[in-house]
BALOTI-751802 format. One record per residue: residue in one letter; x, y, z of N, C-alpha, C in turn. Coordinates in steps of 0.2 Angstrom, whole numbers, plus 2048, in hexadecimal, padded with zeros to 3 digits. Layout:
% residues N
AXYZXYZXYZ;...
//
This chain:
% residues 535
X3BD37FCE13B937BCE63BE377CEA;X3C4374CE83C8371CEC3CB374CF0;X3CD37CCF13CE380CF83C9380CFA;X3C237ECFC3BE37ED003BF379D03;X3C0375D003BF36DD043C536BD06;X3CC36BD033D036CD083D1371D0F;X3CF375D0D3CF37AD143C9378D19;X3C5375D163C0373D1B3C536BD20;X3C5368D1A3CA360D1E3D1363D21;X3D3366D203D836BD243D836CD2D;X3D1370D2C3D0373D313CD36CD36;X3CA368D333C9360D393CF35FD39;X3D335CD353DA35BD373DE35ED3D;X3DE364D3B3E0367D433DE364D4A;X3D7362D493D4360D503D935AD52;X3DB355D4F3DD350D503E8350D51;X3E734DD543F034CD523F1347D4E;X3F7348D493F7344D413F933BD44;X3FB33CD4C3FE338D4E3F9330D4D;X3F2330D4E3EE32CD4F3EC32AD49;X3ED32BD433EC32BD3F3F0324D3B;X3EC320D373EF318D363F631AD30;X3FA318D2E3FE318D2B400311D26;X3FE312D1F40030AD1C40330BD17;X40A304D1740E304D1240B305D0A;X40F308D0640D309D0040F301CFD;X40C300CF740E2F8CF34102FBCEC;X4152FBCE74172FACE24162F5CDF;X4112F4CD74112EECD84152EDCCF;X4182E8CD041F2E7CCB41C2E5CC6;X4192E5CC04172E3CBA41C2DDCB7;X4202D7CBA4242D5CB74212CCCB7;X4212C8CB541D2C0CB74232BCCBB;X4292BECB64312BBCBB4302BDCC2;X4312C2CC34322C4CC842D2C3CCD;X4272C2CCB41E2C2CCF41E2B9CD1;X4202B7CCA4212AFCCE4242ADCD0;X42C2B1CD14322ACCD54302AFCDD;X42B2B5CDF42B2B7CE54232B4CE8;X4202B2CE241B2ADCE741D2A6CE8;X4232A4CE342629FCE54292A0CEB;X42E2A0CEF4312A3CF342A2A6CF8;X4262A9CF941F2A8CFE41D2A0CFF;X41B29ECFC417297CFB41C292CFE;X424291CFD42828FD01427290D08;X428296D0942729AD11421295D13;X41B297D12413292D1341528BD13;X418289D0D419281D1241D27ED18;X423283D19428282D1B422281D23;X420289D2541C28BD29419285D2A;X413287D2640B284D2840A27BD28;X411279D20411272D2041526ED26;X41B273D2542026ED2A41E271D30;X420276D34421278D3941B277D3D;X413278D3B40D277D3C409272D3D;X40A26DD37406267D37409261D36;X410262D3741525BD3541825DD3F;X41B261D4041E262D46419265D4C;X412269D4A41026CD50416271D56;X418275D5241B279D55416280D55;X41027FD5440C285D58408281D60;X40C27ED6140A27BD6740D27DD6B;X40D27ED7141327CD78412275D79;X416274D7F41826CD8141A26CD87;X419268D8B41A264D9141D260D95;X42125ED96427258D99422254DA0;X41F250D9C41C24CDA4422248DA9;X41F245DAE425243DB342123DDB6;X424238DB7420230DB942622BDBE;X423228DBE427221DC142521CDBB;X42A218DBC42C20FDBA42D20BDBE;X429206DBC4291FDDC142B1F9DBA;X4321F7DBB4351F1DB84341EADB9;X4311E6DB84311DFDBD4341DBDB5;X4361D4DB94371CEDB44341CADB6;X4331C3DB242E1BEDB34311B9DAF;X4301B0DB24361ACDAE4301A9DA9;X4311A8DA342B1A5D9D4281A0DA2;X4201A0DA041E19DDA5417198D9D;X413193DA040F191D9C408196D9D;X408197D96401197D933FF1A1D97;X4041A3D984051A9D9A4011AADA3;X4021A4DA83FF1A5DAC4021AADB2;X4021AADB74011AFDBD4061AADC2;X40B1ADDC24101AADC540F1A7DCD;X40B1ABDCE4091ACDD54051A5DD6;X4031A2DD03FC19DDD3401197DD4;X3FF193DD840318BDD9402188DD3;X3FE188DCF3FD184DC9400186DC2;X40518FDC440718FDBE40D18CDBF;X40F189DB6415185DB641C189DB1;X42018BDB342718EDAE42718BDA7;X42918EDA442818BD9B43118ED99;X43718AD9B43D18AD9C43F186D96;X442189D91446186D8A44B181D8E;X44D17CD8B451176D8F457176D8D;X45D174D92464179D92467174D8C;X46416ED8B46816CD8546616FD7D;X45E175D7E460176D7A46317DD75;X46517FD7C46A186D7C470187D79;X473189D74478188D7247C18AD76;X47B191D7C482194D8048318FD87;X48018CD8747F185D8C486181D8A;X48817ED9048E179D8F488175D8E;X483174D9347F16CD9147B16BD8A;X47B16FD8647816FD8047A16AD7B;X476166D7A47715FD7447D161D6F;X47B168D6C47F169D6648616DD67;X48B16BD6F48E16ED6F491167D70;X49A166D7249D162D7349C160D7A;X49E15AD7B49E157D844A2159D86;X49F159D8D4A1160D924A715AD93;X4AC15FD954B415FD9A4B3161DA1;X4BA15FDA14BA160DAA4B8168DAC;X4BB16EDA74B9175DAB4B1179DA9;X4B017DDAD4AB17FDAE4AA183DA4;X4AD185DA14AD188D9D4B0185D96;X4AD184D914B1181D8B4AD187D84;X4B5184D804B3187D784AD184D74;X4A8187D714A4183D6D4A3185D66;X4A4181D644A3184D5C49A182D5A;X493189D5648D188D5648B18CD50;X48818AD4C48818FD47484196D4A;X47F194D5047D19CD5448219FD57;X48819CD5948C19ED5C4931A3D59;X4951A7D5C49C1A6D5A4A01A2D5C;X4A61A1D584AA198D594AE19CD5E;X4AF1A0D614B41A3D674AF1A5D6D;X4A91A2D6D4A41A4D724A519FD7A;X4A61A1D7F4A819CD844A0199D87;X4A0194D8949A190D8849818DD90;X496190D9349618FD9B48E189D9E;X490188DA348D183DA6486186DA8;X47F187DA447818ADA5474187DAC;X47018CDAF46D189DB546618FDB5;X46018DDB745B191DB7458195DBE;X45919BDBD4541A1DC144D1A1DC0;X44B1A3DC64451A8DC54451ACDC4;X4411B1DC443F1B9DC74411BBDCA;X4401B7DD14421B9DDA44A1BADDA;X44C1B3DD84551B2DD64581BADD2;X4531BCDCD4561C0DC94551C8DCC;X4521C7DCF4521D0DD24571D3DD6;X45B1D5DD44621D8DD24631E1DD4;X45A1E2DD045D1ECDCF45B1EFDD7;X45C1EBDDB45B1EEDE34551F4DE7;X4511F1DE044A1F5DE244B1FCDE0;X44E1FCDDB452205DD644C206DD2;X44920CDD144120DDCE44220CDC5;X43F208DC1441208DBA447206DB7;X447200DBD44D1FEDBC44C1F6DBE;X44E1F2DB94501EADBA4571E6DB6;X4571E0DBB45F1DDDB845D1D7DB4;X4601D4DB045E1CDDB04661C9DAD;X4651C6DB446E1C3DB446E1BDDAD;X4741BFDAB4761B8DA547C1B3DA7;X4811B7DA94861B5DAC4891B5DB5;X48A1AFDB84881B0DBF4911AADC0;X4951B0DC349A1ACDC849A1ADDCF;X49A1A5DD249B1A5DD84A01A4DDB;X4A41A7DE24AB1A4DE14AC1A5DEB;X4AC1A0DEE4AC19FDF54B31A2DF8;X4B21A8DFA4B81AADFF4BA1A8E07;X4C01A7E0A4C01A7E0F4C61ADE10;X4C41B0E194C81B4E1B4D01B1E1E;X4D41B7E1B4DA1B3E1D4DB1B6E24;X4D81BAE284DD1BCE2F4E51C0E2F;X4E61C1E294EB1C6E284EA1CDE2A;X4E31CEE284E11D5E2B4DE1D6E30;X4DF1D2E344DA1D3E3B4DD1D7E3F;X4DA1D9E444DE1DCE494E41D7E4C;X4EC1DBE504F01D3E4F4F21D0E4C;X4F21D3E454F71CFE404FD1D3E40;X5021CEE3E5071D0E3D5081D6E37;X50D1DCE3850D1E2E3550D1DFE2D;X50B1E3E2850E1E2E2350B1DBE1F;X5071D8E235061D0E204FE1CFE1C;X4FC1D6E1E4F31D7E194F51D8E12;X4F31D2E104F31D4E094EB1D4E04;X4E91CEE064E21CFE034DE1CDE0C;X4D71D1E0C4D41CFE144CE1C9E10;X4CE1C6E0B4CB1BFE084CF1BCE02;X4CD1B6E034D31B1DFD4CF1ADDFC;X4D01ABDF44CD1A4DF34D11A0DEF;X4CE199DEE4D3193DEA4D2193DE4;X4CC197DE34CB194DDA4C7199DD9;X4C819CDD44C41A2DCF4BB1A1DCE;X4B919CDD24B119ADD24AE197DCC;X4A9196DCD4A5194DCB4A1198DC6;X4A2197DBF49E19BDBB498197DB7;X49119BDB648C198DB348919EDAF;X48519BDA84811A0DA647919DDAB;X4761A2DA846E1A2DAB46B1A2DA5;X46619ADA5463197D9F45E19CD9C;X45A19CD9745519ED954541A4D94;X4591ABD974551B2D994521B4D95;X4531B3D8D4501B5D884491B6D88;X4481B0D8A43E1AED8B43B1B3D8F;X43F1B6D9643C1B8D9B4381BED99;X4341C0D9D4301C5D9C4311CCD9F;X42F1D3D9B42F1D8DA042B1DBDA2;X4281DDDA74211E3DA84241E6DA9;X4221EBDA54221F4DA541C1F9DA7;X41B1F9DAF4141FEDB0417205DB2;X414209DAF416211DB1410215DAF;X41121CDB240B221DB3410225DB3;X40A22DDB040F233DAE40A237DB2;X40D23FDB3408242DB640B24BDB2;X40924DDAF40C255DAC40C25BDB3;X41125EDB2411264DB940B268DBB;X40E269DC140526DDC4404273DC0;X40A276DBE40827BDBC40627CDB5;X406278DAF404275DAC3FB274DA9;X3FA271DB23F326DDAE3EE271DAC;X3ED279DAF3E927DDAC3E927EDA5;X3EC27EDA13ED27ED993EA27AD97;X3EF274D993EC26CD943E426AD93;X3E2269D8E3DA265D8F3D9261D90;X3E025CD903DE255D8F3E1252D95;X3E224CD983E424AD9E3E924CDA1;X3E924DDA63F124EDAA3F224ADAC;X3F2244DB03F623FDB23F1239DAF;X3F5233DAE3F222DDB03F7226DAE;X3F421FDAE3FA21CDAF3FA217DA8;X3FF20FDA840120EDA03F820ED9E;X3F5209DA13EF206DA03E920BD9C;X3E9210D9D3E6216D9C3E6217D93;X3EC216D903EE219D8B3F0214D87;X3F1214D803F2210D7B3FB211D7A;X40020AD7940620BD7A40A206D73;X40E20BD73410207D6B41A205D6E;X41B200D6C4231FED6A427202D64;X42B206D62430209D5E434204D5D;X433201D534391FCD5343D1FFD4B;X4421FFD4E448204D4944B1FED47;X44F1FFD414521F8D3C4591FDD3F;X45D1F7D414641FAD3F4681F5D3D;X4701F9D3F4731F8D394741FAD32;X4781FBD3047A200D2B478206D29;X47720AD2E474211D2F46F210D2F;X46920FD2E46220BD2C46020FD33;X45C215D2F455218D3744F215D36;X44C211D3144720FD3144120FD38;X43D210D3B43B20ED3F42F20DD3D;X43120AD41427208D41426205D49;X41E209D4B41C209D51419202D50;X4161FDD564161F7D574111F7D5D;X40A1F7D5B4031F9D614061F3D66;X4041F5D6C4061F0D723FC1EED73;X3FC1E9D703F51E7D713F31E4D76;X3ED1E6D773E81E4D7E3E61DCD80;X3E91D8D843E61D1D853DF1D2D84;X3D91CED843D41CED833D11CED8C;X3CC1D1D8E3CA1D0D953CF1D6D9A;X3D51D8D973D81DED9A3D61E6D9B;X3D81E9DA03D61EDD9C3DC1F1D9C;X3DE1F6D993E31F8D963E11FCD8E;X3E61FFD8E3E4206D883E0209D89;X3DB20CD8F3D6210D8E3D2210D8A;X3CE217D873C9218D853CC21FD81;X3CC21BD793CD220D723C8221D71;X3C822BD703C722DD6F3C522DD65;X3BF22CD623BD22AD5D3BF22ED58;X3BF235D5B3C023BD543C823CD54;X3CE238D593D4239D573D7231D54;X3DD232D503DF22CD4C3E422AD4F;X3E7223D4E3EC221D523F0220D4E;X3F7222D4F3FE222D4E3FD21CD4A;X40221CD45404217D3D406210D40;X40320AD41406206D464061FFD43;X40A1FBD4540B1F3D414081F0D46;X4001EED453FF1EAD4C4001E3D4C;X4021DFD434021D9D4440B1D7D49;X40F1DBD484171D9D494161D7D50;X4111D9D554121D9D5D4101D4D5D;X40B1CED5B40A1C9D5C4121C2D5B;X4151C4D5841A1C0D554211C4D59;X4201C7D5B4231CBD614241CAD6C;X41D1C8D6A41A1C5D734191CED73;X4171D2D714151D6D7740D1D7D76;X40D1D9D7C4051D9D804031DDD85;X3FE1E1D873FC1E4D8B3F81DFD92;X3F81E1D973F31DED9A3F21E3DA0;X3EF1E1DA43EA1E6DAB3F11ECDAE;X3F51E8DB13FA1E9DB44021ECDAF;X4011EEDA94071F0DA74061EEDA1;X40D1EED9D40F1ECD964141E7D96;X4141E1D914171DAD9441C1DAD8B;X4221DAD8C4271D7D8742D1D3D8A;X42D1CFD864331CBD8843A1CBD84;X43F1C9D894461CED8C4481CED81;X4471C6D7F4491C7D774481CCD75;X43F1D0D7443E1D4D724411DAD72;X4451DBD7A4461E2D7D44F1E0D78;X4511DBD774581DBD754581DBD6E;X4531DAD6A4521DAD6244F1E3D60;X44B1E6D6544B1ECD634521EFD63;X4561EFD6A4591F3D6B4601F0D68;X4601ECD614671E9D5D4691E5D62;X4691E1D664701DED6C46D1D8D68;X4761D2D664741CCD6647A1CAD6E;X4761C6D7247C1C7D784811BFD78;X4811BCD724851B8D704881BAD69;X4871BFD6648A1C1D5F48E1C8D61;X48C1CAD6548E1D2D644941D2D6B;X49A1D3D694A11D5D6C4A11DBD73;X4A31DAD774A51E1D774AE1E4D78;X4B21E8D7B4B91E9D774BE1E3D7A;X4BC1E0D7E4C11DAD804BF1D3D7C;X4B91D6D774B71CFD724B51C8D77;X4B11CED7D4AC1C6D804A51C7D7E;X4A01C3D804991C3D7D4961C8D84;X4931CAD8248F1D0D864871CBD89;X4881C4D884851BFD8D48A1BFD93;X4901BED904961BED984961C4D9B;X4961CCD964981D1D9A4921D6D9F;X48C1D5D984851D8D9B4861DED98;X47F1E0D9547D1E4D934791EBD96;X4781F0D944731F7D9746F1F7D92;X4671F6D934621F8D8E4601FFD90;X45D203D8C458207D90453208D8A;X44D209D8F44620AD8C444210D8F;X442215D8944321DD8943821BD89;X43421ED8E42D21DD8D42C227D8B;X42A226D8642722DD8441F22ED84;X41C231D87417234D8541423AD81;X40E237D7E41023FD7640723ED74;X409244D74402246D6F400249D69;X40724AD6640624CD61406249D5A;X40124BD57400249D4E3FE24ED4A;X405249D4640524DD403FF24ED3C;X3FF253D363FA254D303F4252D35;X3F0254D3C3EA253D3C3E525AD37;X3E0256D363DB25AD343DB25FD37;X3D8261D3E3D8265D433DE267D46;X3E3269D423EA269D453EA26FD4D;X3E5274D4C3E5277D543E5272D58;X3E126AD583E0266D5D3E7262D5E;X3E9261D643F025BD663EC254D63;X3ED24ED633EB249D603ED244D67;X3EB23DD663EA239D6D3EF239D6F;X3EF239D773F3237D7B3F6230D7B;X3FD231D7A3FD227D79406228D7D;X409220D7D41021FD7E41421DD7A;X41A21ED7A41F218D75425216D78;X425210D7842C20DD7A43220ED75;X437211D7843C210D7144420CD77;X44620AD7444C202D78452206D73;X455206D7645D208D74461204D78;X46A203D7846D1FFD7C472206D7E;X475207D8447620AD84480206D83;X48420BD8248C20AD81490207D86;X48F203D8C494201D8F4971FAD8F;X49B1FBD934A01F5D9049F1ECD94;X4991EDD994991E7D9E4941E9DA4;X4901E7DA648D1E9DAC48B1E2DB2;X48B1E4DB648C1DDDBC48A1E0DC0;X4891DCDC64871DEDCC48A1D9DD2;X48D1DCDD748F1D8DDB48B1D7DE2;X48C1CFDE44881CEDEA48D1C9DF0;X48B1CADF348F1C8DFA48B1C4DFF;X48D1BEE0148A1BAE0648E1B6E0C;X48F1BCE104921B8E164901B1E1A;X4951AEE1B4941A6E1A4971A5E24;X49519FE2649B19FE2D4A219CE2D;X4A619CE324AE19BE334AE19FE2D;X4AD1A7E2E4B01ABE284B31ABE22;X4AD1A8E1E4AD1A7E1A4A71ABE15;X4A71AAE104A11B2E0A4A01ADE07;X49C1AFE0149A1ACDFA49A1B3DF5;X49E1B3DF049E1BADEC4991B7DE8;X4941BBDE44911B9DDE4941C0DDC;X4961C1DD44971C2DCF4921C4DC8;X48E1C8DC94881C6DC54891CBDBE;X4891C8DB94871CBDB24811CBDB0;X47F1CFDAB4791D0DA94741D4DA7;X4701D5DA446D1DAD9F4691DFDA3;X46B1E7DA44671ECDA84631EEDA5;X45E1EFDA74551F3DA34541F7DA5;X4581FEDA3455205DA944D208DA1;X44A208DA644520EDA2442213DA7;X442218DA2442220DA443B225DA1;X437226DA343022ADA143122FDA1;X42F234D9943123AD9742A23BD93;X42B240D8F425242D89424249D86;X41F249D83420251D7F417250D7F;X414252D83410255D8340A25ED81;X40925DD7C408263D79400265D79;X40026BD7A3F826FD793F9275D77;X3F5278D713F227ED6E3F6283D72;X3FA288D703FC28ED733FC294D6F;X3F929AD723F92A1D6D4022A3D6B;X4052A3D7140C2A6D6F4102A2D68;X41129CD6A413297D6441129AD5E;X40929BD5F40529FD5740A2A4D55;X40A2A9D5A40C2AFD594162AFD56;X4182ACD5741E2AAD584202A6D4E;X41B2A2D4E41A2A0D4741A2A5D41;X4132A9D444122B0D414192B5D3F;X41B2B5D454212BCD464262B6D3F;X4262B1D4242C2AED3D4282AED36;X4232AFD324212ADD2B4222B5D29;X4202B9D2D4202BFD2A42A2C3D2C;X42D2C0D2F4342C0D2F4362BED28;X4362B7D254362B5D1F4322B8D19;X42E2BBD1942C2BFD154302C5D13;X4322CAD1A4352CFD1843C2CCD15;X43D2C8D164452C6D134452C2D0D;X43F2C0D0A43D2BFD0343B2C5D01;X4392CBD034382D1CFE43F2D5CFE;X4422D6D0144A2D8D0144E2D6CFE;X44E2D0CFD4502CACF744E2CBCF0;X4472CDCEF4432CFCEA4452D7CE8;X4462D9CED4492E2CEA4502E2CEB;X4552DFCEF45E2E0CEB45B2DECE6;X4592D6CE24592D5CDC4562DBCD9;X4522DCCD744E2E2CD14522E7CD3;X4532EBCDA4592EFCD74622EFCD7;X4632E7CD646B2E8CD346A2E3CCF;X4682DECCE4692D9CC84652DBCC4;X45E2DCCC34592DACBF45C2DECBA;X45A2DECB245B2E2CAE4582EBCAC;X4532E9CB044E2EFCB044E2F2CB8;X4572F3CBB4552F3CC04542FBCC1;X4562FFCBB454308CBB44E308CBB;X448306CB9445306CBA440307CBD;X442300CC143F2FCCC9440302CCD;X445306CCE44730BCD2443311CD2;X441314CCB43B317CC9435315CCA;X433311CCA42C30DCCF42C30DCD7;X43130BCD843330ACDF434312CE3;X438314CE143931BCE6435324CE2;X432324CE842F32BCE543332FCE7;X433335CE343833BCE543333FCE7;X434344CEE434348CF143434FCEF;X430352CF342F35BCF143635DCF3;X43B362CF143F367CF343F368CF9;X440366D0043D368D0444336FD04;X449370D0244D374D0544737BD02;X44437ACFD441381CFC43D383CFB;X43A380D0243337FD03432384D0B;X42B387D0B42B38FD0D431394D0D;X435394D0A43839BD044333A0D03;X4363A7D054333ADD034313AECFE;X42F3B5CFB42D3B8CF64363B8CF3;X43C3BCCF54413BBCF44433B5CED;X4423AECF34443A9CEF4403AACE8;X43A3ABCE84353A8CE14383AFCDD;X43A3B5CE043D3B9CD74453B6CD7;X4463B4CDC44E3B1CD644B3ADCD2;X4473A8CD34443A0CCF43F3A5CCA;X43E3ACCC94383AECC343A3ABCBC;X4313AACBB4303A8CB44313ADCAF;X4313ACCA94313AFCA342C3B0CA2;X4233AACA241E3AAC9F4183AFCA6;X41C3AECAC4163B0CAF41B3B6CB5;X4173BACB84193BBCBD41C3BCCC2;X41F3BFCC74263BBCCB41D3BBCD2;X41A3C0CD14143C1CD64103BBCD5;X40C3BACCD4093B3CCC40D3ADCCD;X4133ADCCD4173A6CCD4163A8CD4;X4173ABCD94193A9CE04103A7CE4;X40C3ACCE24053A7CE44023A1CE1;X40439FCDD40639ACDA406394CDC;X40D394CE0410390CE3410390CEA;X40F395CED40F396CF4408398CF6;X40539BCF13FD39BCF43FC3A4CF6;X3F93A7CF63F73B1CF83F33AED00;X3F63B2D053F13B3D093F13AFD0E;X3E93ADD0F3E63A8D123E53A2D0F;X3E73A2D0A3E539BD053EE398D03;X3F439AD063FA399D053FB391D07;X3F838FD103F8389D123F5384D0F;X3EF385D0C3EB383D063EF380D00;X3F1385CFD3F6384CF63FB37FCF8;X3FF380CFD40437BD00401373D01;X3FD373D053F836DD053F836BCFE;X3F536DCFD3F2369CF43FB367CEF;X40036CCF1405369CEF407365CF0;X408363CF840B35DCFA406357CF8;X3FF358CF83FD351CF93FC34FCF0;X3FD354CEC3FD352CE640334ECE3;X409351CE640F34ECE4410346CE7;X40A345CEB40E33FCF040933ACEC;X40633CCE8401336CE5406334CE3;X40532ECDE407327CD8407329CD4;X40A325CCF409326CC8403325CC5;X3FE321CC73F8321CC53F2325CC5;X3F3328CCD3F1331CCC3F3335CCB;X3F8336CC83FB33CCC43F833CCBB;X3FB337CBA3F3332CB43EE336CB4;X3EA335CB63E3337CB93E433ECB8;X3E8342CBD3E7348CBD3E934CCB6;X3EF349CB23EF349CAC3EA34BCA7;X3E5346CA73E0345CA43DA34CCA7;X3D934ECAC3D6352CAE3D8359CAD;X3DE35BCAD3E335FCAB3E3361CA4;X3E335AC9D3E235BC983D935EC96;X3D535BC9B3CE35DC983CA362C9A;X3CE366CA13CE36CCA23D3372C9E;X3D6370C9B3DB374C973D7376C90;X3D3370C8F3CD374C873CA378C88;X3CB37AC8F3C5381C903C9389C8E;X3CF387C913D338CC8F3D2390C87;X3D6398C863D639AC813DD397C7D;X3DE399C783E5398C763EC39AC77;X3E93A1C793EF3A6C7E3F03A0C85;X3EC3A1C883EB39FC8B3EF393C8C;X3ED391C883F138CC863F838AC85;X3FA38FC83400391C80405392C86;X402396C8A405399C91404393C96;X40038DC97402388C99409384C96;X408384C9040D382C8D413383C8D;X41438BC8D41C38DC8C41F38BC96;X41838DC9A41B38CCA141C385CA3;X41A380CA141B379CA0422377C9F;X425379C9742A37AC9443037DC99;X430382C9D434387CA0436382CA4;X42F380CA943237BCAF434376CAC;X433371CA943736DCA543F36ECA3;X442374CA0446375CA144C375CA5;X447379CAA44B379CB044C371CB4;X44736FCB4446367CB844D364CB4;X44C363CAD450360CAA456361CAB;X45A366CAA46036CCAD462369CB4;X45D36BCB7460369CBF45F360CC1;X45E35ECBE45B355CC1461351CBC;X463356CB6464350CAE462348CAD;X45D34ACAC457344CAB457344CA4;X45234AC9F453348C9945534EC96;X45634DC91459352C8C454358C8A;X45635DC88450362C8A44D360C81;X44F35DC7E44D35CC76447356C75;X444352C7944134FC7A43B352C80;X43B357C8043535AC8343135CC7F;
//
């Protein structure tokens, strides 16, 4: 009955080419528990690696975005009761020069001498700190960064020194006689600038993500600080220490600023009591921290801290920078396909140079200038971000990389079982199936009488095996596909083979038997696999 049905399934096959036809790996499966649990182990790894880190700690099945913005830097001198510099009635809230330790006028310092500068010994101070005569700025005095975008100065140290022209260089002077085209009598007048500490910074900025961009995103493309909730980054330093923790920039009451949070997303891990005992604040018009704050996040003490000529970085002047990120991404969301709120972070760093000043020039008459000399603290900030939304290729990219790692965990799983393991002969008898003879495979009538049996026929052996006729394609068929089964149907076919065999006579049994026997011989003869004594 199976040459029917084979040759029927045959004949459809033909209609078809073998080409469209699916093809799926085979699976061996290893009987071993060492070897089943070090290879789930080793998957389960891959899965956290993947789905834990790279997915829901990093969001890297995301793309991302680089938005592009302007910064408005201003400063403000401490004022009472936080009012609006602008009204007549607001009053400055200036610390008093005597009681400033870097002040020569400070109570707690020695009485002033004749020169503009003396040593003072303070326990805030260093005892080699030069202690210069204070005088107080406003805002207006202080604006310094030349109308530069994200950028402001705030002068600490200021020499004045009156030049006159000597006429050496004029036209008509004598050859050879220019040596400086201005001189002066004395190295000027040097002063710190009281109080900066106190003073104040607004930081207003707006971002907007690329035109080509906005189709993706589902969330906003542009808007400005007021819009979105804004946190301070404060990092412990000092002895390698990366500690850091976000610091909410809270809303005055009656402002508006921080927009409108969105309920179903959570907000970033935040310390909101520190910003009260910090001065920062939001209000209508921007974000307000004051200059100590910007120098305490970013480590500057500017009368402790040196720099290589071991002057105080109050005389020489500092570079802060304020890096403005915008981000949206959150970790471990529930809904990890979804980006998480839009928000900002300020993060302050000081950048490495050794002195910053600014020079100013004010020509006077009867040829005469004013040099001012300015030292003091630069505020560059710069708006950047990583905005992120849902993207199929990232998926796909994850994907290609978990199943990369798979195939180099099962590689890893097969050198081992077969060159270490102990049972790796075995493994390699599970593992590899041996093939038909193809070398003597459609062979004549020729071939099959050299190969004749002893129990049967050289005419019965060869229909046999190669099939009479029209039923020869057939016979071949059923060979190939029988040998290419598993060990499991072969089993089976065993058992069907033995319960078909009771119907036989005993001649007949026998004659299975001895040709059983024969080909074993020879297998065993040609392969040396077992001993023909064990058959």
């Amino acid at each position: 009955s199976w040459n029917k049905r084979d040759l029927s399934m045959q004949s459809v096959n033909m209609n078809f080419p073998d080409i469209i036809y699916f093809r799926a790996p085979k699976k061996v499966v290893i009987q071993a528990r060492r070897i089943g649990l070090l290879h789930k182990f080793l998957l389960s790894l891959i899965f956290v690696y993947l789905f834990g880190f790279q997915v829901l700690y990093k969001c890297r099945h995301m793309a991302s975005t680089s938005p592009t913005g302007t910064v408005r830097v201003s400063a403000q001198r401490p004022v009472v009761a936080r009012c609006n510099v602008k009204d007549p009635s607001c009053l400055s809230d200036f610390t008093a020069r005597e009681d400033l330790p870097y002040c020569s006028q400070s109570r707690r310092s020695d009485p002033p001498d004749d020169s503009d500068a003396k040593k003072i010994v303070h326990p805030e101070r260093r005892p080699d700190t030069v202690s210069y005569t204070c005088e107080y700025w406003d805002e207006l005095e202080m604006d310094k960064s030349s109308g530069q975008q994200g950028r402001a100065m705030i002068p600490t140290r200021v020499t004045v020194q009156n030049q006159h022209r000597t006429g050496n260089c004029d036209l008509g002077a004598e050859p050879d006689a220019c040596k400086n085209v201005y001189a002066s009598h004395s190295n000027g007048n040097t002063t710190y600038i009281a109080d900066i500490e106190r003073f104040t910074i607004l930081i207003d900025h707006a971002f907007a993500i690329p035109l080509s961009d906005t189709g993706i995103l589902t969330q906003v493309h542009s808007g400005p600080t007021i819009n979105f909730p804004g946190y301070w980054k404060s990092c412990k330093h000092g002895e390698g220490k990366a500690d850091c923790e976000l610091i909410r920039v809270p809303c005055v009451h009656g402002a508006m600023c921080d927009g409108a949070q969105d309920e179903q997303h959570g907000e970033p891990k935040a310390n909101h009591e520190t910003a009260e005992s910090l001065g920062i604040y939001g209000i209508s018009s921007g974000d307000i921290v004051p200059v100590s704050t910007l120098l305490l996040l970013a480590g500057v003490d500017l009368d402790k801290d040196l720099n290589s000529d071991g002057e105080s970085l109050r005389s020489t002047g500092v570079v802060i920078q304020i890096d403005i990120t915008y981000l949206n991404r959150e970790p471990f969301r529930w809904k990890f396909w979804e980006p998480g709120p839009l928000h900002y972070v300020y993060h302050v760093t000081r950048l490495p140079v050794e002195t910053y000043k600014a020079m100013e020039t004010l020509n006077l008459d009867n040829k005469r200038r004013r040099v001012s000399d300015i030292h003091g603290i630069l505020i560059y900030a710069s708006l950047g971000g990583d905005i992120v939304h849902f993207d199929v290729m990232r998926v796909l990219m994850l994907l290609a990389s978990a199943a990369t790692l798979v195939a180099v965990v099962d590689l890893l799983g097969h050198l081992y079982c077969s060159l270490v393991w102990e049972h790796r002969a075995n493994y390699k008898d599970c593992k590899e199936d041996r093939s038909l003879q193809f070398d003597y495979i459609n062979v004549g009538s020729q071939k099959c009488e050299e190969d004749g049996s002893e129990f049967l026929t050289t005419e019965e052996l060869c229909k046999s095996l190669l099939g009479d006729g029209e039923h020869r394609n057939a016979y071949m068929s059923f060979v190939r596909q029988f040998t290419a089964q598993d060990a499991e149907a072969l089993r089976l076919a065993a058992h069907i083979t033995i319960a078909n065999a009771q119907k036989l006579t005993a001649e007949e049994k026998q004659l299975v038997r001895n040709r059983f026997g024969d080909y074993a011989r020879r297998f065993s003869a040609r392969e040396h696999l077992i001993p023909i004594s064990e058959i």
